[in-house]
VOMAR-184515 format. One line per field, with one value per residue (C-alpha): x, y, z; residue number from 1; residue in three letters. Coordinates in steps of 0.25 Angstrom, whole numbers. Layout:
N
px: [X  ...]
py: [Y  ...]
pz: [Z  ...]
seq: [NUM  ...]
type: [Ala  ...]
This chain:
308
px: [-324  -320  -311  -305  -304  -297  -286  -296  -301  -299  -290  -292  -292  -295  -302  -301  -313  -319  -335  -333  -337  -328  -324  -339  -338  -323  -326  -339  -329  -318  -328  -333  -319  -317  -310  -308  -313  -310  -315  -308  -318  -322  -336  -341  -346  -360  -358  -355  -348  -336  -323  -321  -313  -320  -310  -303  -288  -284  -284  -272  -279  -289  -278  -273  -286  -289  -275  -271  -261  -271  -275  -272  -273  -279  -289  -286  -298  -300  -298  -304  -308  -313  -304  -311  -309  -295  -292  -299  -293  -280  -273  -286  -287  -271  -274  -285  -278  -264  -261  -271  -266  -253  -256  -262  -251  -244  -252  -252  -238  -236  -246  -242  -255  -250  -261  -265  -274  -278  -289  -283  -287  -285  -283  -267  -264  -272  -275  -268  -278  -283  -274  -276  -273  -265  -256  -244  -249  -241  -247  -253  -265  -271  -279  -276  -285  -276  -264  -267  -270  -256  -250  -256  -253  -239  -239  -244  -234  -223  -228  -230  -215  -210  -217  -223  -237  -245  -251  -261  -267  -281  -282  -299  -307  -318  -326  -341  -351  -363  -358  -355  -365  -357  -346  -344  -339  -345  -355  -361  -362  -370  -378  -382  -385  -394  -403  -403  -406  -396  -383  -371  -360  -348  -335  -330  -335  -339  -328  -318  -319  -316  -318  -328  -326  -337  -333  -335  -326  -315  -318  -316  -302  -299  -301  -292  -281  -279  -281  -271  -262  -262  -251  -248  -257  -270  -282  -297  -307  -318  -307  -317  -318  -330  -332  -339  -352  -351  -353  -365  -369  -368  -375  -388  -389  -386  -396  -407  -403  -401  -389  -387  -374  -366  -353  -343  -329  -320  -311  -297  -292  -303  -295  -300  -301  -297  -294  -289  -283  -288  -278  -271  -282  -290  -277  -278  -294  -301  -312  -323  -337  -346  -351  -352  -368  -372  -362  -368  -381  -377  -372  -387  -393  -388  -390  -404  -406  -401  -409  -422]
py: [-229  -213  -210  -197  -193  -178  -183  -185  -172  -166  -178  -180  -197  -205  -217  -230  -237  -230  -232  -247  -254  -246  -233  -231  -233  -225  -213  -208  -209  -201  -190  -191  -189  -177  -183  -179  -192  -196  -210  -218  -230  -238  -233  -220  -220  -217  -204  -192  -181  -190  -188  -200  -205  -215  -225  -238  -237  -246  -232  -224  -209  -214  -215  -204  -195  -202  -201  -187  -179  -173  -184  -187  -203  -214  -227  -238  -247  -249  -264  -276  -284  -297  -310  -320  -310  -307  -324  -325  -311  -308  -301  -289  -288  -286  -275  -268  -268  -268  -262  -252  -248  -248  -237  -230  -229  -225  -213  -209  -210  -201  -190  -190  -196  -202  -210  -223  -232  -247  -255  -267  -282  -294  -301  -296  -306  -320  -330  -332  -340  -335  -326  -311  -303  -291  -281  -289  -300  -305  -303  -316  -314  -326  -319  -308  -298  -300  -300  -288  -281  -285  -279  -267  -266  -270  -256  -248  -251  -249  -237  -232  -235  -229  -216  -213  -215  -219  -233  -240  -255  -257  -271  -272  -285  -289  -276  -274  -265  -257  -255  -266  -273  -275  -282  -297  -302  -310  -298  -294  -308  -310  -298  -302  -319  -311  -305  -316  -326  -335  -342  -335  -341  -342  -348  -360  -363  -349  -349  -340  -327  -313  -299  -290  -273  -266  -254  -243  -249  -248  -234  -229  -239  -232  -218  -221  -226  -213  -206  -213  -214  -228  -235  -249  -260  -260  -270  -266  -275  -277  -284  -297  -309  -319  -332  -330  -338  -326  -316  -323  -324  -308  -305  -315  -306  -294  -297  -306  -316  -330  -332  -347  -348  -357  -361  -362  -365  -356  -348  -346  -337  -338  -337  -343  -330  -316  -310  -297  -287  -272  -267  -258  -251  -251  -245  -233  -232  -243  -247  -256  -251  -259  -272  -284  -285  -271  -269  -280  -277  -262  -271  -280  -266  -261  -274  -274  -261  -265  -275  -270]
pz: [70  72  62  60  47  47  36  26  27  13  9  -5  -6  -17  -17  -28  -29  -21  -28  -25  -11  -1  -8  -4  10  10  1  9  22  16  11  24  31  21  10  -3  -11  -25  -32  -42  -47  -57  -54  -50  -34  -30  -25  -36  -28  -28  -35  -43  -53  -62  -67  -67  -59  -69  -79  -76  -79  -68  -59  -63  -60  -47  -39  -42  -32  -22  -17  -3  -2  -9  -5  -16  -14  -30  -32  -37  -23  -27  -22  -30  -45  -40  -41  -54  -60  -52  -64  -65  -49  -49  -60  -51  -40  -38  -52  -48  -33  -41  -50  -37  -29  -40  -44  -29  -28  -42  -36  -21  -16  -1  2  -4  5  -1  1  4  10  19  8  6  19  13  22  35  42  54  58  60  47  51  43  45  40  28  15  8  -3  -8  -18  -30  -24  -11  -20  -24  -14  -7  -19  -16  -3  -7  -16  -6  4  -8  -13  3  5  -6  -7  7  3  12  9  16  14  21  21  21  26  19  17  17  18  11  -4  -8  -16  -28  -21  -21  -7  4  11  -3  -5  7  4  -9  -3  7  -4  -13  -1  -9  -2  0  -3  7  5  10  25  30  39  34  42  36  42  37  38  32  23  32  41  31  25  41  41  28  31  46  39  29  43  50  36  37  31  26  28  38  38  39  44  54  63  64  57  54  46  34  39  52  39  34  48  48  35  39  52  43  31  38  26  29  19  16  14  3  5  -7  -10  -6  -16  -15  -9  5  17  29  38  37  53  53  62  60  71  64  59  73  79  71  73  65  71  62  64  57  62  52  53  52  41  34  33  31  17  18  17  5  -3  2  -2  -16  -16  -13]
seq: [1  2  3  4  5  6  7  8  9  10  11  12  13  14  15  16  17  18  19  20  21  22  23  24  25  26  27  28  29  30  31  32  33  34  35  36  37  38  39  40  41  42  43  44  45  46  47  48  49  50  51  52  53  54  55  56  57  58  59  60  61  62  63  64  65  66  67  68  69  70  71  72  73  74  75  76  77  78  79  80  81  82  83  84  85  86  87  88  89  90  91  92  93  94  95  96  97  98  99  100  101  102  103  104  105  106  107  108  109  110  111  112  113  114  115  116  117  118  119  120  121  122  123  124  125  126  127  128  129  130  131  132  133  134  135  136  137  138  139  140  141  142  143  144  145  146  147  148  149  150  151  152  153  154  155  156  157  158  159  160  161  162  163  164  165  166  167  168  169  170  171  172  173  174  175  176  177  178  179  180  181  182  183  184  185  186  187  188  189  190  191  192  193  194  195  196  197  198  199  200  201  202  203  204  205  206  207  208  209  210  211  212  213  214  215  216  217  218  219  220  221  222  223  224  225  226  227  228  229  230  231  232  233  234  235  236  237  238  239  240  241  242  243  244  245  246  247  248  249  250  251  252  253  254  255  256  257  258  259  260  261  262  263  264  265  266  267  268  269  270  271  272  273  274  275  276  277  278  279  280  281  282  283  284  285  286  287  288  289  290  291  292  293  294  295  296  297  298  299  300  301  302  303  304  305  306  307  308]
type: [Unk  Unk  Unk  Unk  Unk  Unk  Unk  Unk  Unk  Unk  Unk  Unk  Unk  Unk  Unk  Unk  Unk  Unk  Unk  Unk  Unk  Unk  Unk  Unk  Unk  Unk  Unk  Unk  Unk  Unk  Unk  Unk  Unk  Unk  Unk  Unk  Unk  Unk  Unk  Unk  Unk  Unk  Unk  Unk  Unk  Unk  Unk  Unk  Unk  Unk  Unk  Unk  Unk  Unk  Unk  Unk  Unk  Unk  Unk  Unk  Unk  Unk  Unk  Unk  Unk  Unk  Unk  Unk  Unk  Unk  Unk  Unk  Unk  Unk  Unk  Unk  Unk  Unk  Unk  Unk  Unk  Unk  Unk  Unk  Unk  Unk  Unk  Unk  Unk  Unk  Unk  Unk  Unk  Unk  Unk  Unk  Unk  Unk  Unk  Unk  Unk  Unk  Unk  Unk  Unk  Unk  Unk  Unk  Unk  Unk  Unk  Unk  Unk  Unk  Unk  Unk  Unk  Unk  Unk  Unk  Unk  Unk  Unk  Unk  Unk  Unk  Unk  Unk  Unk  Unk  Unk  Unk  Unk  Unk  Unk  Unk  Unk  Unk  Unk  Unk  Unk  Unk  Unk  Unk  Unk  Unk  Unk  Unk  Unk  Unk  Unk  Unk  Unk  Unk  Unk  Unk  Unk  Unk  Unk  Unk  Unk  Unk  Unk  Unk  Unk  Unk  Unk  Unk  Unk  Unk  Unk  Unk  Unk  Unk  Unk  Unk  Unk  Unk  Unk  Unk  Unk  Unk  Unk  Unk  Unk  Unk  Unk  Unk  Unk  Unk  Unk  Unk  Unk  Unk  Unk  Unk  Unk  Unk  Unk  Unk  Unk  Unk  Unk  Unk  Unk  Unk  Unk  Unk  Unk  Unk  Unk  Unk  Unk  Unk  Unk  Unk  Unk  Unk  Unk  Unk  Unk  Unk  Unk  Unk  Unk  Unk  Unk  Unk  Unk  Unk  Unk  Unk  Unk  Unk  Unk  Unk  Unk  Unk  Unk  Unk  Unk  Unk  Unk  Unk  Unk  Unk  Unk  Unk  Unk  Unk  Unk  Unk  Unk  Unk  Unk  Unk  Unk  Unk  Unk  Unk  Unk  Unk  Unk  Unk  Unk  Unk  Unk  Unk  Unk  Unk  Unk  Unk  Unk  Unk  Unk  Unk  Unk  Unk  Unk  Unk  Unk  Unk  Unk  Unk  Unk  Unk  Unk  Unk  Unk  Unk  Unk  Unk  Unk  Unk  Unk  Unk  Unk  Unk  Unk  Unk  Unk  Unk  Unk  Unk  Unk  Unk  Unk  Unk]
C-alpha cells in the first residue's frame, strides 16, 4: 500500500506502549514518515535515540511529562490485551485500561492536544455468529477486555463530541508478526509448538475462523487514518477469515513443523467466527500487503533465530 504520509512531517505524536509488540512496528513508520516520536512504557524500547518516558500510566506525573502541549496527536495502544487474564482479573485490566485512557483523554483535552487514536479490537462487537462485523454493528463484549475496550471507545466518542477532538477507534483483528516472542496468543503458540515438536493446543474443534493481519499491516492502517484524520470507529483486518485448523495448516507450510494438534475445552468467551468488513478503511486507501504464509514465517524466522 502507498501511503502518503506528508501530515506527519514534523508532527510531534506520542505513542503509549509503544516498546511493546506493535509500537515496534508503528514508531519505525512514523519516523520514517517524519514524525517526531515520543514513547511512554513500562520498559525502555530497543532503540536509544528515542524520546521516551519510562513509566507506568497509572502514575499521574508520568502522564504529566508524556502529554505535554506540543504535541500534535496521540496513539494509545498501552493496554493490558489478554482475554483469558481479563476474566480472571477483570478489576486490574479495567484499571489499565479504561482508567488509563481516561486520564489520557483528559490530560489531552487540559493541554490542547487534538489528536488521540486507540488501538481498539473486534472484540467491542461479541459474537454475532457468521455475520460480517461492520462499524455499525451493535456493540456486545462477552469478555472484560472487550468491555473495556467498549468503554474506551465510548470516551473517545464523548470526549470527541464535546471538545472537537479528533478521536479515532481502530478496531485491530488478531495481530501477528515479527516481535512478538513474548506474547501469549495462538501464532506464538504455534511458534513455540514448532520448536519444541510438542502438540499445540487448539480450542474446541479447530473450526472457529478468525482473521489474522500482521503488524505491518496495521502500522500503514494507522499512519492512513491520522492522514485522512479519521474519526470514529474503523476496523483493521486482513479482510479474510480462516478456521483455526486452516492457521495450523499455514504455520506447518510456514515452519516445515508437523504440529500435532491437541484439541481442548474451549473457554468462555470463544466465538464461533469472527468475519469482518475493512471497507471503510480500503475506501480511504487500505490496502493489506502481507500474505498469511510469508508473514508467518517472517514470525518462524525470528523464533528460530532465538532458538538457535
Amino acid at each position: 500500500m502507498v501511503v502518503d504520509n506528508s501530515s506527519l512531517q514534523d508532527a510531534r505524536v506520542l505513542v503509549t506502549g509503544g516498546s511493546g509488540f506493535i509500537g515496534r512496528s508503528i514508531i519505525p513508520a512514523l519516523t520514517a514518515a517524519g514524525a517526531f516520536v515520543r514513547n511512554v512504557d513500562l520498559q525502555s524500547p530497543d532503540r536509544t535515540d528515542l524520546d521516551t518516558v519510562v513509566g507506568d500510566l497509572r502514575d499521574p506525573d508520568v502522564v504529566e511529562r508524556a502529554v505535554t502541549s506540543d504535541l500534535d496527536g496521540i496513539i494509545h495502544l498501552a493496554a493490558k490485551t489478554s482475554v483469558l487474564q481479563s476474566v480472571k482479573h477483570p478489576a486490574v485490566v479495567t484499571q489499565h485500561n479504561v482508567d488509563v485512557t481516561t486520564v489520557l483523554l483528559e490530560r489531552a483535552r487540559a493541554v490542547d492536544v487534538p489528536r488521540f487514536l486507540l488501538a481498539s479490537t473486534n472484540a467491542v462487537t461479541g459474537d454475532v455468529g457468521t455475520n460480517t462485523i461492520t462499524e455499525q454493528t451493535p456493540l456486545q463484549p462477552l469478555t472484560p477486555y472487550g468491555a473495556t475496550k467498549a468503554a474506551c471507545e465510548m470516551l473517545l466518542s464523548g470526549y470527541g463530541a464535546s471538545y472537537g477532538m479528533q478521536t479515532c477507534a481502530l478496531r485491530l483483528t488478531n495481530v501477528y508478526g515479527t516481535g512478538m516472542a513474548e506474547k501469549d496468543s495462538f501464532v506464538p503458540r504455534l511458534m513455540r509448538a514448532a520448536l519444541s515438536g510438542e502438540q499445540v493446543q487448539v480450542y474446541g474443534d479447530g473450526a472457529q475462523r478468525r482473521d489474522l493481519v500482521n503488524v505491518t499491516d496495521v502500522a500503514a492502517a494507522v499512519l492512513m487514518a491520522w492522514r485522512n484524520e479519521v474519526s470514529g470507529p474503523m476496523i483493521v483486518g486482513s479482510g479474510r477469515s480462516i478456521s483455526v485448523l486452516d492457521m495450523v495448516t499455514a504455520a506447518r507450510e510456514a515452519t516445515g513443523a508437523e504440529l500435532p494438534v491437541k484439541h481442548v475445552e474451549a473457554k468462555p468467551g470463544e466465538m464461533p467466527a469472527v468475519i469482518v468488513s475493512i471497507q471503510r478503511a480500503m475506501d480511504l486507501g487500505y490496502r493489506p500487503q502481507v500474505g498469511l504464509v510469508d508473514g508467518l514465517r517472517e514470525v518462524w524466522d525470528e523464533f528460530s533465530a532465538a532458538a538457535s
